[in-house]
C-alpha positions as CSV (number, residue, x, y, z in Angstrom):
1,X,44.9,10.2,34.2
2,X,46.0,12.1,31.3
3,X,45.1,10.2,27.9
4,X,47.3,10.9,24.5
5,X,45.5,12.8,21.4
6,X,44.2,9.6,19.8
7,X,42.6,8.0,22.6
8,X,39.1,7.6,24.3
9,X,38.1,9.4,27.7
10,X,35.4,8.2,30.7
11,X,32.5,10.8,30.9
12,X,31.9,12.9,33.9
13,X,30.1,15.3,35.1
14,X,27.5,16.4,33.0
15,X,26.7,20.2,33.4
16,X,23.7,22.8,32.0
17,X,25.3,25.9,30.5
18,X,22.8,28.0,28.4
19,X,23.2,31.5,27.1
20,X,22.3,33.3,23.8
21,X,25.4,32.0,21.9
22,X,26.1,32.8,18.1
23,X,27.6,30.2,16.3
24,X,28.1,29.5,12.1
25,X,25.8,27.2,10.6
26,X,27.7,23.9,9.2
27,X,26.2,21.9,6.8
28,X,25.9,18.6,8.7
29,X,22.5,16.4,8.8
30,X,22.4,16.7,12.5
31,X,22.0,20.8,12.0
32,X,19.1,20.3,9.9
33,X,17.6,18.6,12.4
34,X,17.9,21.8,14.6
35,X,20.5,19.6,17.1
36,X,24.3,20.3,16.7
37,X,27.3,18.8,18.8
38,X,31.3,20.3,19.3
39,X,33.7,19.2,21.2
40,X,36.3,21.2,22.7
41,X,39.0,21.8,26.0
42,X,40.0,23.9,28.5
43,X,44.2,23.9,28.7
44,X,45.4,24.7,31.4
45,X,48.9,25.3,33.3
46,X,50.4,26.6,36.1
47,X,52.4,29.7,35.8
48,X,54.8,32.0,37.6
49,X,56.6,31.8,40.7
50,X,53.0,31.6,42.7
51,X,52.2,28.6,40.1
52,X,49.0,30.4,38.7
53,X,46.8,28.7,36.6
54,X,46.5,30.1,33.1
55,X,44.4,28.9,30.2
56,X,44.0,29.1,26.4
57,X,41.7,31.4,24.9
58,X,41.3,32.0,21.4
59,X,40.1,35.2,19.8
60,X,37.9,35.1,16.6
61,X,37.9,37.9,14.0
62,X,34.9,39.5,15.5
63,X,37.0,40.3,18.2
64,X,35.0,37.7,20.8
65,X,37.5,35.5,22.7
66,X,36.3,31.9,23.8
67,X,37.5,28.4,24.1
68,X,39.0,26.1,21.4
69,X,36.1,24.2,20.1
70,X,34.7,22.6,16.7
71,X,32.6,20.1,15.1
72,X,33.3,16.2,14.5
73,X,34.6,14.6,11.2
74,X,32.5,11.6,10.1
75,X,32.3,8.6,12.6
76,X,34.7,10.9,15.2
77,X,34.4,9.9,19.1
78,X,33.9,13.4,21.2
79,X,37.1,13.3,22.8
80,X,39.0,12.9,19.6
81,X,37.1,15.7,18.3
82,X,38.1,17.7,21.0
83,X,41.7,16.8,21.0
84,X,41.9,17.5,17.1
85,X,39.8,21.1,17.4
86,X,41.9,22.4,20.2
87,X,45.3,21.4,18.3
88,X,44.5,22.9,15.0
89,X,42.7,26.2,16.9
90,X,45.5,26.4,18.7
91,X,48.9,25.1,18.0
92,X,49.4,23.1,20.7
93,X,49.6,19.1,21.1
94,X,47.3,18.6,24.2
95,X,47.1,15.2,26.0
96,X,42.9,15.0,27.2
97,X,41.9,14.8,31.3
98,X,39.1,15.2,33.1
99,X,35.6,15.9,31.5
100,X,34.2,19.6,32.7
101,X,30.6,19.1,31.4
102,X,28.2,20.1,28.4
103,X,28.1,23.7,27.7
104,X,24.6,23.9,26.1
105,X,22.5,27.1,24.0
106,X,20.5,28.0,20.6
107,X,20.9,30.0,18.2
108,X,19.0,31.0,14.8
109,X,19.5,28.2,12.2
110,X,18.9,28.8,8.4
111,X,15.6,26.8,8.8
112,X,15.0,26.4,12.5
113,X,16.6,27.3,15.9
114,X,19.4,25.3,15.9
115,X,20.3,23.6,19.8
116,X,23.8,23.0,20.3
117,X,25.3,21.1,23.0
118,X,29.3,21.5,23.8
119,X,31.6,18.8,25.3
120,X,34.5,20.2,27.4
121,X,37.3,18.4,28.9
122,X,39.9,19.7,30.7
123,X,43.5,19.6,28.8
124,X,47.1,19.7,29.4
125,X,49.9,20.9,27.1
126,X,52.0,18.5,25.9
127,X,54.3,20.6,23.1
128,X,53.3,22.8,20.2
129,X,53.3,26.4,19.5
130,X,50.8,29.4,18.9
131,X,52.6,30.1,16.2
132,X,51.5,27.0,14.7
133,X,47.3,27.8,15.2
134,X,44.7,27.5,11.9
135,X,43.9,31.1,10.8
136,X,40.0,30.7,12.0
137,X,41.5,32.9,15.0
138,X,42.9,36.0,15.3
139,X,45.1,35.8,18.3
140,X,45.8,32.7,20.7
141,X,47.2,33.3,24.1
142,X,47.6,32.1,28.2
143,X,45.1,34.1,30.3
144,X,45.1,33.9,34.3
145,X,42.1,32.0,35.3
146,X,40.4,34.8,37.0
147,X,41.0,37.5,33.7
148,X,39.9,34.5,31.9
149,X,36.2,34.7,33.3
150,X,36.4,38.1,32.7
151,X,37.5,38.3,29.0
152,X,35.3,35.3,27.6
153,X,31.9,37.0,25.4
154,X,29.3,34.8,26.4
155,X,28.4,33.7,30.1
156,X,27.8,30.3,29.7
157,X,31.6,30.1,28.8
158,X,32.5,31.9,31.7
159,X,30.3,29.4,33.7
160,X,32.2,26.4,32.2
161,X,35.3,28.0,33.3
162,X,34.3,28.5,37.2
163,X,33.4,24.5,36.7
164,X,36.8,24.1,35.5
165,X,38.5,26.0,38.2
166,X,36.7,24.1,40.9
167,X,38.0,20.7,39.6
168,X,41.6,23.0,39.0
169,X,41.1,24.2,42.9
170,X,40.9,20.0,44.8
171,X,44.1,19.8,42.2
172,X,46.5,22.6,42.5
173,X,44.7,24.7,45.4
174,X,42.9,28.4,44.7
175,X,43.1,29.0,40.9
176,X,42.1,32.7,41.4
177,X,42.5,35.6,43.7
């Protein structure tokens, strides 16, 4: 069930992802309290005459590629927050599906070590353009699944990502060769 940009989701599976992830420090209470919270999506499609499954990856000005992703506005529900992130980062109207997990990891905080904790659902393209992305990324693009894994900078993303392609795989069949 594929829900529209504005609307709530169910919560699914809820997954452990850690890794030594890097992240700016935003000036919301909840960082000074050492927790922090993002939302973001995988969007997928299937591509090519053999109906590969590409998705999204966004490229920051460190060079690091990764998934769409931010932080909520005042009073914003999760999925909404993910829906909105992945549309600015990217350019794209998405329409929200299944929940992957929670990616989760720490980094160094001005005051104290910051834990973070990621919601990811899985996303569909519903109209947009690259063209269209904020300017917090470099470069937006479709990756195969597979290069995907490859190309992401941290391996907790790449760990979301083989979640994602098992959910992809009772969908579509094999999402990688």
């Amino acid at each position: 069930m594929a829900l529209t940009r504005s609307r709530g989701v169910r919560s699914r599976n809820e997954r452990h992802h850690t890794s030594g992830h890097r992240r700016n420090i935003h000036s919301d209470k909840s960082i000074k309290k050492g927790i922090a919270v993002s939302a973001g999506g995988v969007v997928w499609r299937e591509a090519g005459s053999q109906g590969e499954v590409e998705i999204v990856l966004v490229q920051t000005p460190a060079r690091r590629w990764s998934l769409p992703k931010g932080t909520p506005e005042n009073g914003e529900k999760l999925p909404d927050t993910a829906l909105r992130e992945v549309s600015e980062e990217t350019g794209l109207s998405v329409a929200l599906d299944e929940k992957i997990g929670v990616m989760r990891y720490s980094f160094p905080g001005e005051e104290a070590r910051i834990d973070k904790a990621v919601h990811f659902w899985l996303m569909q393209p519903t109209g947009g353009s690259f063209e269209n992305h904020d300017d917090e990324h470099i470069d937006v693009r479709w990756v195969g699944l597979g290069d995907a894994m490859r190309m992401v900078s941290y391996r907790n993303t790449a760990s979301l990502l083989e979640d994602a392609a098992a959910m992809l795989d009772r969908r579509v069949g094999p999402t990688q060769g």
